[in-house]
C-alpha positions in Angstrom: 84.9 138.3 9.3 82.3 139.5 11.9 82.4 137.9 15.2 79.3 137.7 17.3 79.1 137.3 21.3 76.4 135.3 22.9 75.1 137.3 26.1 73.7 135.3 28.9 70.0 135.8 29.1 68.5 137.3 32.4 67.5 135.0 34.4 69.9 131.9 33.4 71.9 130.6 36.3 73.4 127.5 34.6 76.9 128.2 35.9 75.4 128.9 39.5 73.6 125.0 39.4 77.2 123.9 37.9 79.1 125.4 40.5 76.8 124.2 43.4 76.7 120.4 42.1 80.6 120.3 41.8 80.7 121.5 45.4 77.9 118.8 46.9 80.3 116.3 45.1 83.4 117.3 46.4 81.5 117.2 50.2 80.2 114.0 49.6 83.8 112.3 48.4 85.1 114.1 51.1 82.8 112.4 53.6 82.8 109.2 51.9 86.7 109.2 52.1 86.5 109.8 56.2 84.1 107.1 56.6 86.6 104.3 54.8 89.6 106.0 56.7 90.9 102.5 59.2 89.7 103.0 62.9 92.7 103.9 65.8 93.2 102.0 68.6 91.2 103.0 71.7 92.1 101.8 74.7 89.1 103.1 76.3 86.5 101.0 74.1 88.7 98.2 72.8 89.8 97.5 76.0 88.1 95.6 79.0 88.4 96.8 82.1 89.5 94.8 85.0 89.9 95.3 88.8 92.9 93.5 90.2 92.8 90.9 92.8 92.7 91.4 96.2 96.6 90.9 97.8 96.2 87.8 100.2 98.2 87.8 103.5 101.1 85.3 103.7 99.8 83.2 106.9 103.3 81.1 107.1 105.5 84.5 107.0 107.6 85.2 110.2 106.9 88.4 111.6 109.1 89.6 114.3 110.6 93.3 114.3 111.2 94.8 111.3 108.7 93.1 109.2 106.7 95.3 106.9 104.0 94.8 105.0 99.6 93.4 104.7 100.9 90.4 107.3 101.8 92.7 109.7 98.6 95.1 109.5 96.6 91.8 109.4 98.4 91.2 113.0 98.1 94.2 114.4 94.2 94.1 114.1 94.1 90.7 115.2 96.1 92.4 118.5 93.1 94.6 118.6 95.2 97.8 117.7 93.6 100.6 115.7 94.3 103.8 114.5 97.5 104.5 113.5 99.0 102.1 115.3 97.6 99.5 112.2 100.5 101.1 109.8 101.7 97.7 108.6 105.0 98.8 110.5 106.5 95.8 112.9 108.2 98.7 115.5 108.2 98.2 119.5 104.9 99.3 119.8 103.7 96.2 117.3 106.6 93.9 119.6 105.4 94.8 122.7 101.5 94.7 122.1 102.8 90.8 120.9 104.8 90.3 124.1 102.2 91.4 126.3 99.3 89.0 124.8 100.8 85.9 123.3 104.2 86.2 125.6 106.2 86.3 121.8 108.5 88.4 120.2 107.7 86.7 116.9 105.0 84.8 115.0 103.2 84.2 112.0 99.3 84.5 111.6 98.9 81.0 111.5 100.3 80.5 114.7 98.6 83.5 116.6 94.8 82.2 116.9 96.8 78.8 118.2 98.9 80.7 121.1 97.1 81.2 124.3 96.3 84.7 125.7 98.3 85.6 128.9 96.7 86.0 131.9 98.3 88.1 134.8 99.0 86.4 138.3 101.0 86.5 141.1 104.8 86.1 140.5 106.3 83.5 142.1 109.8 83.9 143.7 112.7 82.7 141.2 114.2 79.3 142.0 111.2 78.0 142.8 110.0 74.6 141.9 106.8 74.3 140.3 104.3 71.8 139.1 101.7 71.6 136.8 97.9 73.0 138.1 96.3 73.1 135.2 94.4 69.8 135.1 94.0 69.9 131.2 98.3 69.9 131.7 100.8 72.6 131.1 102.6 73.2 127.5 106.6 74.2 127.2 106.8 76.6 124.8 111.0 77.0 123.3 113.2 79.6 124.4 115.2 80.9 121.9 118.7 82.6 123.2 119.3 86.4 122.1 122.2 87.7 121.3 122.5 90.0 124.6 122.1 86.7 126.3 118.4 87.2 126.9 115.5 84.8 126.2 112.2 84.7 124.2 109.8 82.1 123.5 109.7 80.3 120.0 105.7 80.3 120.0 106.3 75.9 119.2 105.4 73.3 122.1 108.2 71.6 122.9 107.1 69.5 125.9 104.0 69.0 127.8 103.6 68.0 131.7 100.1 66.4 133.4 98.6 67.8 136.1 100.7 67.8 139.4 104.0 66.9 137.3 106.8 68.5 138.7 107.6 70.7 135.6 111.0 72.4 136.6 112.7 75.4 138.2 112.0 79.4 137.3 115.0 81.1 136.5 113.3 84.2 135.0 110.0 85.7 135.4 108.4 88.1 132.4 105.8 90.3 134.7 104.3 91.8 131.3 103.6 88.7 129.5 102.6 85.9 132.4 105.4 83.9 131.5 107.9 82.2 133.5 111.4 81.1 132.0 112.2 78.1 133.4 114.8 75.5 133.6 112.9 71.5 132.8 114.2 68.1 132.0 113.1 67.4 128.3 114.3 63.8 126.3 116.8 61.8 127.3 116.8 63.9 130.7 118.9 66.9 129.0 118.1 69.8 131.0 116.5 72.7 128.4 115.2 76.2 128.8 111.8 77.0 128.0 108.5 79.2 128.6 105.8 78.3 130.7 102.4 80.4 131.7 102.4 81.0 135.1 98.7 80.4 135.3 99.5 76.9 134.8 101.6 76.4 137.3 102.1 76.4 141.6 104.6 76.1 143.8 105.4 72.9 145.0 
């Protein structure tokens, strides 16, 4: 039996078209099957962004030595302190800045625009009686004992005298804050400690 071969005529490229559609069809299932693939998260575009709130300030927290924190920054530029001294640190620096203006050792931020500011006069001697010269009245501020037997004020008005009221007896004087300690009959005629400004008051 005679077997006969079919030769490709010159020119035909039948296979080459063949091979080139198979490959475009592979590429576009390819592509097709990326496109259906499910999305990932991404945080970046599914999520919105947001800015957190601003901390506000605690105005009702005691600050006295110690304290840390935005209430005690807050303070100390309320004290007029800059620089480094506004580290949100309650040291001596912060205590004595406080002393030295409001005539406390502790006080919250609602309190301090209420407290007066100190003004510096001429001590009088201790033992001295005095009475009230201010004629809008003088304000007893509490003395709170320390533990070394020492006194400082409570920031709270805890008794009030009119003008020319005998107010009491000074029994301390505090040269860098204005204030006097002083010894005064409160209710019931129970004989208290408290602060006074020295401003407010003159010998009698």
């Amino acid at each position: 039996m005679k077997t006969t071969t079919t030769t490709p005529k010159k020119g035909d490229n039948t296979y080459l078209y063949l091979g080139i559609a198979l490959l475009a069809g592979v590429g576009l299932y390819a592509m097709n099957g990326n496109s259906n693939t499910e999305p990932t998260d991404d945080l970046t575009t599914d999520t919105p962004s947001s800015t957190p709130a601003a901390a506000k300030p605690d105005l009702n927290k005691v600050l006295s030595l110690g304290s840390r924190g935005l209430e005690v920054g807050k303070l100390q530029l309320l004290m007029g302190m800059s620089g480094s001294e506004v580290d949100g640190i309650f040291g001596p620096i912060t205590e004595k800045k406080l002393l030295t203006t409001k005539g406390v050792k502790q006080v919250t931020l609602a309190q301090y625009p209420t407290l007066p500011t100190l003004i510096i006069v001429p001590v009088l001697p201790l033992n001295t009686n005095i009475q009230a010269k201010n004629p809008q009245g003088v304000k007893v501020y509490g003395a709170v004992a320390k533990a070394d037997g020492s006194y400082y004020s409570s920031g709270n008005v805890v008794s009030t005298f009119d003008y020319g009221e005998k107010v009491g007896l000074i029994k301390s004087t505090m040269n860098a804050s204005g204030y006097y300690l002083i010894y005064y009959y409160g209710m019931f005629n129970a004989l208290r400690k408290g602060f006074v400004k020295a401003s407010d008051v003159e010998k009698i």
